[in-house]
C-alpha positions as CSV (number, residue, x, y, z in Angstrom):
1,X,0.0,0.0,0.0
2,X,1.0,3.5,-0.8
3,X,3.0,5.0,2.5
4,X,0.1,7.6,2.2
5,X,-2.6,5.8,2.3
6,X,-1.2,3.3,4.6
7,X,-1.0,7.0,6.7
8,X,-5.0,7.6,5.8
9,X,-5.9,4.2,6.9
10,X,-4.4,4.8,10.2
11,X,-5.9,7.9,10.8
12,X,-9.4,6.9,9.8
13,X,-8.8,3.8,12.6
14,X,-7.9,5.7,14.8
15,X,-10.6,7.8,14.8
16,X,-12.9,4.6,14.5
17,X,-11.0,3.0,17.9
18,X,-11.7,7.3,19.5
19,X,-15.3,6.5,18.9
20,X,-15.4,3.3,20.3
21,X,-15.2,4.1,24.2
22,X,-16.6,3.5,27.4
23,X,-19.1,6.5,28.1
24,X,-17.9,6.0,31.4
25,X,-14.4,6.8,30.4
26,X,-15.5,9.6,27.9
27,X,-17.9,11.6,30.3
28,X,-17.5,10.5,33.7
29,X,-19.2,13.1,35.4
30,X,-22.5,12.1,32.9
31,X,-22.1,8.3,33.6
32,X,-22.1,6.6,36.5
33,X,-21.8,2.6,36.8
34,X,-24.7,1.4,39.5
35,X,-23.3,-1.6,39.5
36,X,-22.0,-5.1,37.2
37,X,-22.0,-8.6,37.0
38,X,-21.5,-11.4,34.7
39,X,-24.9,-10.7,32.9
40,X,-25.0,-6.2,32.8
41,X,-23.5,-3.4,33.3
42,X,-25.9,-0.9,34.6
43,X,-25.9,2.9,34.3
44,X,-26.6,6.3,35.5
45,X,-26.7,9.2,33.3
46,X,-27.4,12.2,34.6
47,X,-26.9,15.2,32.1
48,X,-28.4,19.0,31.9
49,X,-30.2,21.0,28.9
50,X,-27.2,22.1,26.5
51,X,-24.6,19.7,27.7
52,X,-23.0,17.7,24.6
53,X,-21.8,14.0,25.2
54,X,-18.5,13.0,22.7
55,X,-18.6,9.9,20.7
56,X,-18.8,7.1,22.5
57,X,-20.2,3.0,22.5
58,X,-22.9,0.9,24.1
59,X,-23.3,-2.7,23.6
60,X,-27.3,-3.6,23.0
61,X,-29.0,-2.0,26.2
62,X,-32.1,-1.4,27.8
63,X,-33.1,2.4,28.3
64,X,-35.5,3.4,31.4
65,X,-36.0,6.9,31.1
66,X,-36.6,8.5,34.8
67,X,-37.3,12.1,33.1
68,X,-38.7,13.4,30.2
69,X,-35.8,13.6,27.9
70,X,-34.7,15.6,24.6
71,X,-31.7,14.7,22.5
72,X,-29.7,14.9,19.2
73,X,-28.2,12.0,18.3
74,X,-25.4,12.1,15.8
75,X,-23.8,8.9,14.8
76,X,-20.1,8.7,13.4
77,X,-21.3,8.9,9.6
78,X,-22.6,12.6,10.8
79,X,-26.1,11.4,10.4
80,X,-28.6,12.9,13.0
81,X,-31.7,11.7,14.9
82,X,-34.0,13.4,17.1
83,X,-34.7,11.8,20.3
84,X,-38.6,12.6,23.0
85,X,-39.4,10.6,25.2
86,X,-41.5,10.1,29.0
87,X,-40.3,9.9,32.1
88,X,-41.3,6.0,32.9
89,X,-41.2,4.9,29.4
90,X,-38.7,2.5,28.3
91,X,-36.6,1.5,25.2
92,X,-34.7,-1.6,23.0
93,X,-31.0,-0.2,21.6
94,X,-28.8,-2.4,19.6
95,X,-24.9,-2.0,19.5
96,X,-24.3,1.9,18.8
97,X,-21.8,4.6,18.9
98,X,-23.0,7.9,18.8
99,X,-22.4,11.2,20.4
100,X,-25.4,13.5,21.8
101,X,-26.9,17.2,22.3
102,X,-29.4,17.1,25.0
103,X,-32.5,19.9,24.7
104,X,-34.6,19.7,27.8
105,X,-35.3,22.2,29.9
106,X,-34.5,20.5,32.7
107,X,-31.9,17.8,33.8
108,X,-32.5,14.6,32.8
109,X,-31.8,11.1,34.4
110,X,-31.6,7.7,32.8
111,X,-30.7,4.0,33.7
112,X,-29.1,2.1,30.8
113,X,-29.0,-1.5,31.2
114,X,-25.5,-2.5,28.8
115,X,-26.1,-6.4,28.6
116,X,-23.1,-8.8,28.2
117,X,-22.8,-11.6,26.1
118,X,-24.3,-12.7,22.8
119,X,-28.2,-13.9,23.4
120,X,-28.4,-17.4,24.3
121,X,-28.9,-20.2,22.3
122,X,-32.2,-22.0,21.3
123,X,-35.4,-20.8,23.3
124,X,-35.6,-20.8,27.2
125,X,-38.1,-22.9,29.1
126,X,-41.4,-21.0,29.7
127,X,-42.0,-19.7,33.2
128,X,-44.3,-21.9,34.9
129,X,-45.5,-19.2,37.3
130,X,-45.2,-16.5,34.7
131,X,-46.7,-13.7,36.2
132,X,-48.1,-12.0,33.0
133,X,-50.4,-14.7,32.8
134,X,-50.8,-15.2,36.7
135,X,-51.4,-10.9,37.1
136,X,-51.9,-9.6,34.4
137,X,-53.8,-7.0,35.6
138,X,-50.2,-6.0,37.4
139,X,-47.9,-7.0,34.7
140,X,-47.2,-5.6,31.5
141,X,-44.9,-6.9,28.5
142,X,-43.2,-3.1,27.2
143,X,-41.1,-5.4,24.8
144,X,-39.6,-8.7,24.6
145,X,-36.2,-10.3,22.2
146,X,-33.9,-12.6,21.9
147,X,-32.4,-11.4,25.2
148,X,-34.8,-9.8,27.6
149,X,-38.3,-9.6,28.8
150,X,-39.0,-5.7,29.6
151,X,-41.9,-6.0,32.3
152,X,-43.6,-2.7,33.6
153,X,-45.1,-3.6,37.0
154,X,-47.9,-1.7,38.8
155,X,-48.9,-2.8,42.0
156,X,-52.5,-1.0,43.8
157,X,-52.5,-0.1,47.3
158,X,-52.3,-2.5,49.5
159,X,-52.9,-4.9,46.7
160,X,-51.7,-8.7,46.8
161,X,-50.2,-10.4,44.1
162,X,-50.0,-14.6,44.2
163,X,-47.1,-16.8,43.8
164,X,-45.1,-16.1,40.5
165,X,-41.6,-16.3,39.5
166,X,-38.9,-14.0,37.6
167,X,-35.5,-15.2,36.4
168,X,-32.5,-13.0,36.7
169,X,-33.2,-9.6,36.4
170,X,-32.9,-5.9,37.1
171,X,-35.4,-4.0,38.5
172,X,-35.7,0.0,38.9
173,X,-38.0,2.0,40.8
174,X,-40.2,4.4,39.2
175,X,-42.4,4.9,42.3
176,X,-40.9,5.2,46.5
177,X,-42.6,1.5,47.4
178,X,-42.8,-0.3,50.7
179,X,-43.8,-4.3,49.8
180,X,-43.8,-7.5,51.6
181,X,-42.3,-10.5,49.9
182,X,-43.8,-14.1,50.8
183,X,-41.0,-16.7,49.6
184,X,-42.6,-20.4,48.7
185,X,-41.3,-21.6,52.7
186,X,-43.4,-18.9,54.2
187,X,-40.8,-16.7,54.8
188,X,-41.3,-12.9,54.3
189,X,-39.2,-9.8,53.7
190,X,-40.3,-6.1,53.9
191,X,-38.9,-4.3,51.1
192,X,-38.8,-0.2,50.9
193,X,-37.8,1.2,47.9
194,X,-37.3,4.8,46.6
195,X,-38.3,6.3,43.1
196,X,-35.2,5.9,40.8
197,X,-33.2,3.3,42.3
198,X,-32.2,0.1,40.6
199,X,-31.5,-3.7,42.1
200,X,-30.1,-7.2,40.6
201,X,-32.9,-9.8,41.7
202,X,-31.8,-13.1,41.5
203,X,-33.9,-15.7,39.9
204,X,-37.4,-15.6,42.6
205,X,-40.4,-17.4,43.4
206,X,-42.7,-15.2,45.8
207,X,-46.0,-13.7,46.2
208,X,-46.2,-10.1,46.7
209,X,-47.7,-7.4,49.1
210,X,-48.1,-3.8,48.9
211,X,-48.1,-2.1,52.6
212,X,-48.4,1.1,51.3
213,X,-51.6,3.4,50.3
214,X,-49.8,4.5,47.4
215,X,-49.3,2.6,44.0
216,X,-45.9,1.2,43.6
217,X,-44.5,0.7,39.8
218,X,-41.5,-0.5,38.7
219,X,-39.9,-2.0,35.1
220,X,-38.3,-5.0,35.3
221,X,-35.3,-6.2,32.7
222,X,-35.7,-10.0,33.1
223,X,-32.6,-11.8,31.6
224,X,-33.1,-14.9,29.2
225,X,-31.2,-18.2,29.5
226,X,-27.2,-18.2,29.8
227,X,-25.1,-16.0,27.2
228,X,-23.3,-17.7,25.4
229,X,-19.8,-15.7,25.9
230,X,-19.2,-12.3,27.8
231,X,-17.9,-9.6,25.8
């Protein structure tokens, strides 16, 4: 190769390998890792109205948006996208680098769920105490893959929901809650939780109490099967 394109193509990787980083790494005071284990990486980003985020990489994540949010997304081709969305509502991303603008008027706060591994070979057993179909009425399916089962959860006052089980998953908190926890040996565990927090549940069996006389809502990010490798 020509000693000056041989310089080009190292340049243009490079700038390809820039791109390619940890957020946490590339705006540490916007991203802050909640916590990570074999299966996610989960994260906090907390960002204000003008701030710009450089270039940067996620693996396929799950987004739970605790504000309303407003962004420009550019992506490293310089093509731009336009980002609204709710506080509560939730969303499926595939592998992406990308660099943002943010437009709300007010700070804005989401949890990114970075998932590890490719998704898991043939199709996992069916829950036997799946509790869409045991409470429906409670749970809701936002979106469902390959890889994960995106469950919004809204539990009445003082409402009581029977024995059901999750497999590993992460929940976070759109609502302060205070619930009891009946395991299948009769055991019970009070749980309080506050509006924008996040947790890695283990794979449960329980039935489920709200103490409170306020709703309690959460979304769930249930994991399917084993990966088969970690990134």
């Amino acid at each position: 190769m020509h000693p000056l394109l041989s310089a080009v193509a190292l340049l243009v990787l490079g700038a390809t390998m820039a791109w390619a980083q940890d957020p946490v790494q590339v705006a540490p005071a916007n991203f802050r890792v909640e916590f990570e284990n074999d299966r996610a990486r989960v994260l906090r980003f907390n960002v204000g109205r003008g701030e710009k985020i450089p270039m940067h990489e996620h693996p396929p994540y799950v987004t739970v948006y605790l504000t309303d949010a407003r962004a420009r997304i550019t992506l490293p081709g310089g093509k731009t996208r336009r980002v609204g969305r709710k506080a509560g509502e939730t969303a499926w991303n595939e592998t992406q680098t990308h660099s943002s603008e943010i437009f709300s008027d007010k700070p804005q706060q989401l949890v990114l769920v970075e998932l590890k591994g490719k998704p898991a070979a043939g199709k996992p057993a069916p829950l036997a105490l799946d509790p869409v179909k045991i409470a429906g009425q409670h749970y809701k399916v936002e979106f469902e893959n390959s890889q994960v089962r995106v469950l919004r959860s809204y539990v009445d006052s003082y409402a009581a929901i029977s024995m059901h089980e999750h497999p590993h998953r992460v929940i976070v908190s759109l609502r302060d809650g205070h619930l009891k926890s009946i395991l299948p040996d009769g055991n019970t565990v009070e749980i309080r939780r506050q509006a924008g927090e996040v947790a890695w549940r283990p794979a449960t069996k329980h039935a489920t109490e709200n103490l409170s006389q306020d709703p309690y809502e959460e979304i769930a990010i249930e994991f399917k099967g084993q990966p088969e490798s970690a990134l």
